[in-house]
C-alpha positions as CSV (number, residue, x, y, z in Angstrom):
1,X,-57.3,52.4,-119.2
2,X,-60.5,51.0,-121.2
3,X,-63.1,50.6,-119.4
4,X,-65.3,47.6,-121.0
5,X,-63.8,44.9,-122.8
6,X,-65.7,41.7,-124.2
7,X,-63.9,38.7,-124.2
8,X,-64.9,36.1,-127.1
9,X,-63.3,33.0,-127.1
10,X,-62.7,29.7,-129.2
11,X,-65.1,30.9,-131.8
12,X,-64.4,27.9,-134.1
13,X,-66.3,29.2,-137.3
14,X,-69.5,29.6,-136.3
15,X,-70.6,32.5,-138.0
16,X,-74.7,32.4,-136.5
17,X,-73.4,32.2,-132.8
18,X,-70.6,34.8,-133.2
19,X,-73.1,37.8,-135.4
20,X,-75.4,36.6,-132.0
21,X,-73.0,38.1,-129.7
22,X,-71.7,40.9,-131.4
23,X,-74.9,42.1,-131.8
24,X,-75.5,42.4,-127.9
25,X,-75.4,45.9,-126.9
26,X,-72.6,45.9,-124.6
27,X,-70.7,44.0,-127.3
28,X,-71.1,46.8,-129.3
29,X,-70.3,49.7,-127.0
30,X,-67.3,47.8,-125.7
31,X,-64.0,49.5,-125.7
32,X,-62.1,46.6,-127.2
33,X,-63.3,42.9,-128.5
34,X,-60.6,40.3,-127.3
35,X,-60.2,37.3,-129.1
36,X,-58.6,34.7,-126.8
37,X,-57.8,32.2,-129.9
38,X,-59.1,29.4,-131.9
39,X,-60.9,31.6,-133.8
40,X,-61.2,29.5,-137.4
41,X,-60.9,26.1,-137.0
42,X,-64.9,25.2,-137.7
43,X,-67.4,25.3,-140.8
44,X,-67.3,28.9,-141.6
45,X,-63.9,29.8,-141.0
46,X,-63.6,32.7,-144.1
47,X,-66.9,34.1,-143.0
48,X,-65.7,34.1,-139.5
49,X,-62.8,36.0,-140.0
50,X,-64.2,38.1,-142.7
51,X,-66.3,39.9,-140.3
52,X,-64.3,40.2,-137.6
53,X,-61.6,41.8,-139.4
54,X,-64.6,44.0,-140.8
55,X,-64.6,45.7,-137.0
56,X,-61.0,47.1,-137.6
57,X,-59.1,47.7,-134.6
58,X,-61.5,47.5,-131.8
59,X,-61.1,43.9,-132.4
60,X,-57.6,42.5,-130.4
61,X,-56.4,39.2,-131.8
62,X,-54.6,36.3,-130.0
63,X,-53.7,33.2,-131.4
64,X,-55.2,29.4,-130.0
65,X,-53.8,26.2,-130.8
66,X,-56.4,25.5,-133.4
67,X,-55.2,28.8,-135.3
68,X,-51.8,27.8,-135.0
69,X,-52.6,24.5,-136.3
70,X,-54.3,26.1,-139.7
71,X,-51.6,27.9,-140.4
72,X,-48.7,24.9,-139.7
73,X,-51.2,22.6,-141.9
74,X,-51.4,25.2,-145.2
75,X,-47.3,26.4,-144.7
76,X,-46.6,22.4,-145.3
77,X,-45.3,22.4,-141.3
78,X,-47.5,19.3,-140.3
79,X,-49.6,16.4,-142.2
80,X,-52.2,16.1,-139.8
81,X,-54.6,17.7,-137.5
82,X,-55.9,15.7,-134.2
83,X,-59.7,18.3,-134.3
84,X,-61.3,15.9,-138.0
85,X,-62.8,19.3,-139.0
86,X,-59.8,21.3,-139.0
87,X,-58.0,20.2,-142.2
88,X,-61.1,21.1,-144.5
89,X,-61.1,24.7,-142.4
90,X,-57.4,24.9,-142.9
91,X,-58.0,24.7,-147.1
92,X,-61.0,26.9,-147.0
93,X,-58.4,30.1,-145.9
94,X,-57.1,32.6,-148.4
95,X,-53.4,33.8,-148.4
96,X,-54.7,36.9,-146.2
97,X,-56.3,34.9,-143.9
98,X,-53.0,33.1,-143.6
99,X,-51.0,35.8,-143.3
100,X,-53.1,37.4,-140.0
101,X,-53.1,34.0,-138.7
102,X,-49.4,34.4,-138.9
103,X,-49.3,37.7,-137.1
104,X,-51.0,36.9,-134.0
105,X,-49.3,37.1,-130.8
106,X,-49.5,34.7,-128.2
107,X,-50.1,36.4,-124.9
108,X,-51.1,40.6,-124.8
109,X,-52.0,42.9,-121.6
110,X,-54.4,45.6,-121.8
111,X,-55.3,47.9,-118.9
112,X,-59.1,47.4,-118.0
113,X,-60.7,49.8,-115.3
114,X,-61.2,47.5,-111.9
115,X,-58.7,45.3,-112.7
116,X,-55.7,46.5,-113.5
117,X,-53.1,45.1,-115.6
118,X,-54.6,42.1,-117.2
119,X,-53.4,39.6,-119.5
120,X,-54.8,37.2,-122.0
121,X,-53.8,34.2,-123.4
122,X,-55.5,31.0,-125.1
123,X,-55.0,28.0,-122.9
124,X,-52.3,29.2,-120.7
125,X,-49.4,32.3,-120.1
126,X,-46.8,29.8,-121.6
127,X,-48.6,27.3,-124.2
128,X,-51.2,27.4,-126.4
129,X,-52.5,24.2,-125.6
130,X,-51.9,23.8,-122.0
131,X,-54.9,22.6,-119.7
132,X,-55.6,24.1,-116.5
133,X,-59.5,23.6,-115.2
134,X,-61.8,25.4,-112.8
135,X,-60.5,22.5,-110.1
136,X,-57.0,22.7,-111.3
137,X,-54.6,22.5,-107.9
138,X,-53.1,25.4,-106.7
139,X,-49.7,24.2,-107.4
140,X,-50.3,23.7,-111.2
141,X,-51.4,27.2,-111.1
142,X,-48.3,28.2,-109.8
143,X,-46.9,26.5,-112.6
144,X,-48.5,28.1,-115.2
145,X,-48.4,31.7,-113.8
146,X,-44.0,31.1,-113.8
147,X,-42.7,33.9,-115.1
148,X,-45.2,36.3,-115.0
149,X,-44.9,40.1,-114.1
150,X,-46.4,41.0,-110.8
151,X,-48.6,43.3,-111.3
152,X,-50.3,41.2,-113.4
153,X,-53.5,40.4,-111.3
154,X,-55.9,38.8,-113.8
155,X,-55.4,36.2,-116.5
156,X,-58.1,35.8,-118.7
157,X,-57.9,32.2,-121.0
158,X,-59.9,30.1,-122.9
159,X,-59.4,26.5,-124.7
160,X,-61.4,24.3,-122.3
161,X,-64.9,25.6,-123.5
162,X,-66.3,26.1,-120.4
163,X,-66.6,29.3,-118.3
164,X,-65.5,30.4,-114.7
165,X,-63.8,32.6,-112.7
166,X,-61.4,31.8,-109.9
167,X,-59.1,33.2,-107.4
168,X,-55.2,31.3,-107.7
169,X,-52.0,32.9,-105.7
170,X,-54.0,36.2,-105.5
171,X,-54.8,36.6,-109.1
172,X,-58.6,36.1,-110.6
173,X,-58.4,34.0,-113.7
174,X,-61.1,34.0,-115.8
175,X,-62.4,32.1,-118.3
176,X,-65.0,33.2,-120.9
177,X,-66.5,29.6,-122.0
178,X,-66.4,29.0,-126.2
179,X,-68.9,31.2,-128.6
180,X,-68.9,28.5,-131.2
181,X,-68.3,25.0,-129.6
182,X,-69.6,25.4,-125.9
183,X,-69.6,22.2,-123.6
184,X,-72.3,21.9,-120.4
185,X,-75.0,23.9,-121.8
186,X,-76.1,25.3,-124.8
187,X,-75.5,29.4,-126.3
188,X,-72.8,31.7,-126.9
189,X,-70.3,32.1,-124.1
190,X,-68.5,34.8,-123.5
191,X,-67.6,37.2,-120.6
192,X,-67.6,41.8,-119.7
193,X,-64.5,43.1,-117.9
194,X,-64.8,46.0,-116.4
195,X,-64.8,47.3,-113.5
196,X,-65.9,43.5,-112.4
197,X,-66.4,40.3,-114.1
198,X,-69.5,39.0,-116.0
199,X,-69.6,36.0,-117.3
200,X,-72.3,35.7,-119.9
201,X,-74.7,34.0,-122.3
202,X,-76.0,34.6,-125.5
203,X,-78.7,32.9,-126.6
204,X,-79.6,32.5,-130.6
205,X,-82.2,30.0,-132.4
206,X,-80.0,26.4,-132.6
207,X,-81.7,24.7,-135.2
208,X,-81.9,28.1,-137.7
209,X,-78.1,27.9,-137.1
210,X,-77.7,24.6,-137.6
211,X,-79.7,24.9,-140.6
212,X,-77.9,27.8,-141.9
213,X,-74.4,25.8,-141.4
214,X,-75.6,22.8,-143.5
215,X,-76.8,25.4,-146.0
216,X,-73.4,27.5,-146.4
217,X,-70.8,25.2,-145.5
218,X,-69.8,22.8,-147.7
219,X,-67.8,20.5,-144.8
220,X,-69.1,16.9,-145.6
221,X,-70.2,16.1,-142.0
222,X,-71.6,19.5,-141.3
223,X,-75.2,18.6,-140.1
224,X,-73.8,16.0,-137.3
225,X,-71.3,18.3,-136.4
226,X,-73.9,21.4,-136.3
227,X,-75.9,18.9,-133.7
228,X,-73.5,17.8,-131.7
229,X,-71.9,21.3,-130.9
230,X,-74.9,23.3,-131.4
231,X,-76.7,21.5,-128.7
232,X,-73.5,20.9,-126.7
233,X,-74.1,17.5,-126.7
234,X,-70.4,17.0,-124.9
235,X,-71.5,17.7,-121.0
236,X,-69.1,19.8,-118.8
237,X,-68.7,16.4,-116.9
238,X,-67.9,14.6,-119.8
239,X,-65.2,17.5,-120.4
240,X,-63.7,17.6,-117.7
241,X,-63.3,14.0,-117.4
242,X,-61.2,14.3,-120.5
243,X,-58.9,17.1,-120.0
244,X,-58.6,16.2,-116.3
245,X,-55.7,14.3,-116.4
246,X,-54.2,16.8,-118.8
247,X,-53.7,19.1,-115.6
248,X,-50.8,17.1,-114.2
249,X,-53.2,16.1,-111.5
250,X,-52.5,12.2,-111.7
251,X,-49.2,13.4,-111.3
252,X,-49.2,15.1,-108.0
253,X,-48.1,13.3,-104.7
């Protein structure tokens, strides 16, 4: 049973807010580091994993969309990449970085103090790119959590960038927000487990980051892309207005 876990999600290469957040001391002291996916996908996507994979096995990997993505782009699998960044990322990764990306799972449970049997996952328990929202009905919910074991109480997920936690057909699901590409407001998202739930914020100077990405990143629209994430230009209303009617919502009765 661990008793702290950090949860770090959709870092997307951004090396200034990620060193921000490991260096908070209950990042540090935690039992385990989670990575709930789309870790790479970003300017600094060697640097990224460099250090991460520095930590040795207090870090836990999952795979994200974006992840999967890199990988399918460099193995010859697909042509294109919807995310204009990701195809530069993809080229910047060395045969190592390919072959961890290759090794990820999915979906993993860990036991965490409080809560019991929890799993993680990137977007959803069944796909990597699935949306499900904060406001999300009940019944797409139930969708989504098909399948899964019963004593699995807590579902922690990321891919929608923006943090909460929620109760759905008894079990909490959380949602640590993005480290690298937040949207709503601005800092490092991330969340504590154990024995509750913390969702939390790390703050780190923007334009020194932004600054430091033009500097070291050599992806040709790095200083509009530095802003416009950086500063989380992209509201959560704005957000959720576009994934909305990826929930299946417009499809309900």
């Amino acid at each position: 049973m661990l008793n702290r876990v950090a949860v770090l999600s959709d870092i997307h290469g951004v090396l200034p807010a990620l060193e921000a957040v490991l260096a908070e001391p209950d990042v540090s002291i935690a039992d385990r580091i989670v990575l709930t996916g789309d870790i790479t996908a970003g300017p600094q996507p060697t640097q990224v994993l460099d250090l991460l994979t520095s930590l040795g096995d207090r870090v836990v990997w999952i795979s994200g969309n974006a992840d999967r993505e890199l990988l399918e782009y460099r193995r010859g699998q697909r042509d294109t990449i919807p995310d204009p960044i990701a195809p530069w990322a993809a080229e910047q990764l060395r045969e190592d970085h390919l072959d961890l990306l290759s090794s990820l799972p999915r979906t993993l449970s860990l036991p965490v103090s409080g809560l019991g049997k929890v799993l993680f996952c990137h977007a959803t328990p069944r796909d990597d790119e699935e949306v499900v929202l904060v406001d999300s009905r009940l019944d797409r919910w139930e969708e989504v959590f098909a399948g899964l074991d019963a004593d699995v109480r807590t579902v922690v997920c990321g891919h929608t960038h923006m943090p909460f936690v929620r109760l759905a057909h008894g079990r909490l699901v959380i949602n640590p927000g993005s480290i690298g590409m937040p949207y709503g407001r601005t800092g490092a998202h991330w969340a504590l487990l154990g024995p509750g739930i913390e969702l939390r914020t790390t703050h780190f100077d923007l334009q020194a980051a932004a600054t430091r990405l033009s500097q070291d990143s050599s992806y040709p629209d790095i200083t509009a892309w530095a802003d416009y994430f950086l500063h989380a230009r992209a509201t959560d209303v704005d957000a959720l207005t576009a994934f909305a009617p990826r929930d299946g919502r417009d499809d309900s009765p």
